[in-house]
C-alpha positions in Angstrom: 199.7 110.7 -106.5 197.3 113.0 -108.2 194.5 111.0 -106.7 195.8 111.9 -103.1 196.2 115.4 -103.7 192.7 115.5 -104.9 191.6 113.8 -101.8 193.4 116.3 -99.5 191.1 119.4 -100.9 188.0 118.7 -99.3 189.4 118.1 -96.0 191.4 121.5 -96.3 188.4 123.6 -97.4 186.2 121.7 -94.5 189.1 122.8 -92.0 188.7 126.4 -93.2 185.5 126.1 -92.8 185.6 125.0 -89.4 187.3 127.9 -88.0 185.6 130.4 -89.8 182.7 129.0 -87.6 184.2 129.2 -84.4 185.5 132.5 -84.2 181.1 134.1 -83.6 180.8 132.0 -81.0 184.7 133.2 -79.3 183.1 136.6 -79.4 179.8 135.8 -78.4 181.6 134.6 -74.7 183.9 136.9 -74.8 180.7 139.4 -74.5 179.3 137.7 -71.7 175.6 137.9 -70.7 174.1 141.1 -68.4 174.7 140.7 -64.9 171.0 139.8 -63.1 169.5 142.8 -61.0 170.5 140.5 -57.7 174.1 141.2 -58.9 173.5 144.7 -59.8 171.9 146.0 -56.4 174.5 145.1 -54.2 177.8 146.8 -56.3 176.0 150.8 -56.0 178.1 153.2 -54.9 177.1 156.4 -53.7 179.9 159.0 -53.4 179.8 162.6 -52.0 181.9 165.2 -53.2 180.4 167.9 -52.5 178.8 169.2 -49.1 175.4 171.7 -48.6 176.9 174.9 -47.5 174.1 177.9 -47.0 177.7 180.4 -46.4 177.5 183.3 -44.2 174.1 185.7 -43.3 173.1 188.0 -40.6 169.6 188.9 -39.7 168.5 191.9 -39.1 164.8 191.5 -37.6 162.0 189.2 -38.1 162.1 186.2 -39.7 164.0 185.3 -43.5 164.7 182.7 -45.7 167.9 182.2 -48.1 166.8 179.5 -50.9 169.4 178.3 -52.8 169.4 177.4 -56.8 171.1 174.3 -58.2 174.0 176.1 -59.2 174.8 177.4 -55.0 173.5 180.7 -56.2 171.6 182.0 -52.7 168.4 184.8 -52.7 167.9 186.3 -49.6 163.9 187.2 -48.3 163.9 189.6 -45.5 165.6 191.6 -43.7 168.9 190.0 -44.2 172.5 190.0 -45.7 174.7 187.7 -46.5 178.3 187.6 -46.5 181.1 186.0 -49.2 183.8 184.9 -47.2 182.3 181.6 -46.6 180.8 179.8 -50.5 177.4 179.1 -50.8 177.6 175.0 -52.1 174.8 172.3 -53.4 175.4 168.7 -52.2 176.3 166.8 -55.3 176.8 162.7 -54.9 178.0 160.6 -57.8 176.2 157.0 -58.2 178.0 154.1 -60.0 178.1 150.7 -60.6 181.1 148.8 -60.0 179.4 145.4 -61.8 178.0 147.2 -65.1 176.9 150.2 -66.4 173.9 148.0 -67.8 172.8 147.5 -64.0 171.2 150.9 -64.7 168.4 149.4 -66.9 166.6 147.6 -64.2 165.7 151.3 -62.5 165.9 152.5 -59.0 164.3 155.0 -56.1 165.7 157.5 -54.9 164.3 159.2 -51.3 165.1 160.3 -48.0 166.3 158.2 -46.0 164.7 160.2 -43.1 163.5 163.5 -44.1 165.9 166.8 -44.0 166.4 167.7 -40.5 166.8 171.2 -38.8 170.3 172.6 -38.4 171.7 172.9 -35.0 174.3 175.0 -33.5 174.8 177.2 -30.5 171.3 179.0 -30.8 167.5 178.1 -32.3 167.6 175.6 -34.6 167.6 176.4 -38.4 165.1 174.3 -40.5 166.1 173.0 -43.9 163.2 173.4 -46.4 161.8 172.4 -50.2 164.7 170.2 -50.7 165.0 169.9 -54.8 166.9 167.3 -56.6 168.5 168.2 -60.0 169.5 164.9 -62.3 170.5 166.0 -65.9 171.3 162.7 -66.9 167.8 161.8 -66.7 165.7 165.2 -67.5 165.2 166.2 -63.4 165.1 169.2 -62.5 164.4 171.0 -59.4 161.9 168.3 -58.2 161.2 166.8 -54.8 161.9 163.0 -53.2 161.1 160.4 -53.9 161.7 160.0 -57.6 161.7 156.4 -59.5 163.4 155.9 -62.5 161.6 153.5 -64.4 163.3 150.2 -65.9 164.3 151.3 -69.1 167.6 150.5 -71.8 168.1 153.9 -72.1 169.1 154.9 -67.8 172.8 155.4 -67.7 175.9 155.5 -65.1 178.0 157.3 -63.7 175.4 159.8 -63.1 175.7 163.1 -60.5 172.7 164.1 -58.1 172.6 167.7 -57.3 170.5 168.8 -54.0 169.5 172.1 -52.9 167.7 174.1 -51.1 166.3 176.4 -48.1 167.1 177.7 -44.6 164.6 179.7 -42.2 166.4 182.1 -39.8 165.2 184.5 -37.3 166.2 187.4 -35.1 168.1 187.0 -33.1 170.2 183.9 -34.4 173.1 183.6 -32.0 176.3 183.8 -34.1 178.1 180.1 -34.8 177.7 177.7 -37.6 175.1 175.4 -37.6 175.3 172.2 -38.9 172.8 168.7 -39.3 174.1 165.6 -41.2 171.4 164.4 -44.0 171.0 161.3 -45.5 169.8 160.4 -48.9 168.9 156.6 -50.0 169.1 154.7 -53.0 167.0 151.8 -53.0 166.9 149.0 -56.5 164.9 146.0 -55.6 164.7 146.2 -51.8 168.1 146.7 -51.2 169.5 150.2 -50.3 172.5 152.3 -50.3 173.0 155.5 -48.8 174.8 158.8 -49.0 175.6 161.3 -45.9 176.5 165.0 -46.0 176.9 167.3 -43.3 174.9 170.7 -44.7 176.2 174.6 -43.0 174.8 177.8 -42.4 176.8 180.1 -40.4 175.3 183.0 -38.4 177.2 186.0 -37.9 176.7 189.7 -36.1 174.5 191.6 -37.7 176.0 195.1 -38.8 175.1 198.1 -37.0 175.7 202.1 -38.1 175.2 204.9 -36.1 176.3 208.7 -36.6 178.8 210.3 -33.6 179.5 213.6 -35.6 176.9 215.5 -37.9 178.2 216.4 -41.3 178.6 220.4 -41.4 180.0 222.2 -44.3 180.5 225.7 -42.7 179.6 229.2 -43.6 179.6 229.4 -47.2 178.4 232.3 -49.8 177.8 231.8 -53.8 178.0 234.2 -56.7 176.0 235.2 -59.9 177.6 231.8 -60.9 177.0 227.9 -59.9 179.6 226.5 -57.4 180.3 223.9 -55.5 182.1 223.1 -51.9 183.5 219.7 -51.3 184.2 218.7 -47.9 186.9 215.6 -47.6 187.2 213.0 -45.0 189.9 215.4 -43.3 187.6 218.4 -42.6 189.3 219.9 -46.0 187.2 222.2 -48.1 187.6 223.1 -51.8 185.7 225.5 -53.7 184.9 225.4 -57.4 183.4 227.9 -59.8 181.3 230.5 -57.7 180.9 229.1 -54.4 183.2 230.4 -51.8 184.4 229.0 -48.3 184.3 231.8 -45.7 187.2 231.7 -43.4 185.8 232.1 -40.3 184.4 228.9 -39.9 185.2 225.3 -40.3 183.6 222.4 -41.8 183.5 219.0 -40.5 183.3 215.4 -42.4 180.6 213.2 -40.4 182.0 210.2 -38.0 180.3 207.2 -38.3 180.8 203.8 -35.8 180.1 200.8 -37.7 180.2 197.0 -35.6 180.1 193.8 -36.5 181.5 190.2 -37.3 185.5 190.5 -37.0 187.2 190.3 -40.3 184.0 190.2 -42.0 183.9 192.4 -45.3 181.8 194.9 -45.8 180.5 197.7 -48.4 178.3 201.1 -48.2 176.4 203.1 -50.3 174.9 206.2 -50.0 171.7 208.1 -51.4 171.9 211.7 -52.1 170.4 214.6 -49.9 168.8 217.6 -49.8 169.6 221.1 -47.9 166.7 223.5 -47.3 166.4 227.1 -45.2 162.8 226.5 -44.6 161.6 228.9 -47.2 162.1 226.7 -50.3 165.3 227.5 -50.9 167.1 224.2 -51.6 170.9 222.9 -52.1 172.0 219.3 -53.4 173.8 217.0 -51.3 176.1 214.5 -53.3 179.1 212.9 -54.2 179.9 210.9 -50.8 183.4 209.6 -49.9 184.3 208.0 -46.7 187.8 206.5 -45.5 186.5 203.2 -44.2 188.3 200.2 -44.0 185.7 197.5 -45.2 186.6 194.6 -43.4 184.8 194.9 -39.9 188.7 194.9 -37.1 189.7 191.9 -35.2 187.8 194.3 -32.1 184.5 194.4 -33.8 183.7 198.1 -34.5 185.6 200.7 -36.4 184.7 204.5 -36.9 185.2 206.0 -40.3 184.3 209.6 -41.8 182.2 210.6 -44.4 182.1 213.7 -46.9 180.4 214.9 -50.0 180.1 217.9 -52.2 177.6 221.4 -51.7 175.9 222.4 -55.0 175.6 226.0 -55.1 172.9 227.5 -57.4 173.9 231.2 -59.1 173.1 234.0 -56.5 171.9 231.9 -53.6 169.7 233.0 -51.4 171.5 233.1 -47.6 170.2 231.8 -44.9 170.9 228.6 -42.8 170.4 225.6 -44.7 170.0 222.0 -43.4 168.8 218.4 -44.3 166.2 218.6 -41.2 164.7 221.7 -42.5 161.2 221.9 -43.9 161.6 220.3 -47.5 165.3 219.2 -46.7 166.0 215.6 -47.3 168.5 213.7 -45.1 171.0 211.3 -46.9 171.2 207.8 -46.1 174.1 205.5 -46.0 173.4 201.7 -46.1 176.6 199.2 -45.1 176.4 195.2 -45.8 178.2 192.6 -45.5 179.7 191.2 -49.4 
């Protein structure tokens, strides 16, 4: 008996021995070997989630540009404004592999497909310019197409592509959006995939300003004092320290008639003036107010009033005084669309 139990050792410790060897080798199947780059080029998937959008602008003459950063931040050049109510956008695609991330390794192209066309809508066309495509996953950014990613263990997937760019406009752009569907290529080892995106601008009426009622503060007198006289959108005027309203006239706020792109916002701003009787004499124009709506009516033009506030030096000389007078300055008011 003692001679059989002795026997039976070896072929227990040769047993453990045999499944300690076996369980590398599960794991190394289990683990598989990297799919070949014939495998790899045909599972790329190209996904866009997010379309070029250039928003809203009007032009006022001439030709402009609006180039657009990475991050749909716009920069107008020219006499042009833009308007908010429609979000400036970059085109981002995602690109993955539904085989294996390693199926990045082998490297790709990316290009055109055919090169950025002109947008078109219901005036001249709009070309699209110095398209620039950011890839932070692999250090791009801001360059032009085509760009090859070399073969290399480090390239990675998912990755996002970021395109951007700019639009040439001109007066007069008839109002619409405009519109051209682009198409951007991804090309490993002959064989291609593609992304489309449809990439906006939208023209709107360009704002226009002009004065139907002069701004006209009256007959007014000052005193050994500084005063002021503020006229109001009403026609109301209120004195303060020396200067004095007399009551035999009346002042008026100015009328202004604005036009534009229905329900389009807008803002104004104004820059001070100066009143003068011709003989160097001189009172400050300032402190503007205005009852405007800023949103452009469903009709397309509104008229709003505008008033400000007199300053009055200490014993004022009298005389007439005016913005138009020899060393007067006239004030300016400036409306655009947000």
């Amino acid at each position: 008996m003692k001679d059989n139990v002795k026997s039976a050792k070896p072929i227990l410790i040769l047993c453990s021995a045999v499944l300690l060897g076996l369980f590398p080798a599960v794991m190394l199947y289990a683990q598989g070997t990297p799919p070949t780059i014939n495998q790899c080029r045909r599972a790329w998937v190209l996904t866009t989630t997010q379309e070029m959008n250039f928003g809203g602008f009007a032009v006022e003459a001439g030709a402009a540009n609006i180039t657009m950063n990475s991050f749909g931040g716009l920069t107008p050049t020219g006499l042009i404004s833009l308007s908010s109510s429609i979000p400036a956008t970059t085109w981002v695609i995602n690109v993955d592999n539904t085989r294996d991330a390693f199926c990045a390794t082998y490297g790709f192209t990316l290009d055109w497909r055919r090169t950025p066309q002109a947008l078109r809508g219901p005036g001249s066309n709009i070309p699209l310019n110095n398209v620039l495509v950011s890839i932070p996953a692999y250090g791009l950014n801001g360059v032009l197409l085509p760009q090859t990613i070399a073969p290399n263990p480090g390239n990675t997937v998912p990755f996002t592509i970021t395109l951007f760019g700019e639009i040439t406009v001109a007066s007069p752009q008839t109002s619409g959006e405009y519109s051209r569907r682009q198409v951007f290529e991804f090309t490993q080892d002959t064989r291609s995939r593609r992304a489309r995106a449809d990439v906006f601008a939208t023209s709107i009426v360009p704002l226009s300003i002009s004065e139907t009622v002069p701004m006209d503060f009256g007959m007014l007198a000052g005193g050994s004092l500084p005063g002021t006289v503020i006229l109001d959108t009403g026609n109301g005027r209120t004195a303060t320290g020396d200067g004095q309203i007399l009551s035999a006239s009346v002042g008026n706020a100015a009328a202004f008639e604005i036009s534009g792109e229905p329900n389009q916002l807008y803002s104004i701003s104004y820059s001070n003036g100066i009143l003068s009787n011709g003989s160097g004499q001189l009172l400050s124009l300032t402190s503007f107010t205005d009852n405007s709506l800023g949103t452009i009516p469903a009709v397309g033009m509104e008229t709003f009033q505008v008033g400000a506030t007199i300053s009055i030096g200490s014993n004022q000389p009298a005389g007439v005084y005016s913005t138009s007078s020899g060393g007067g300055v006239p004030y300016t008011i400036t409306i655009n669309y947000n």
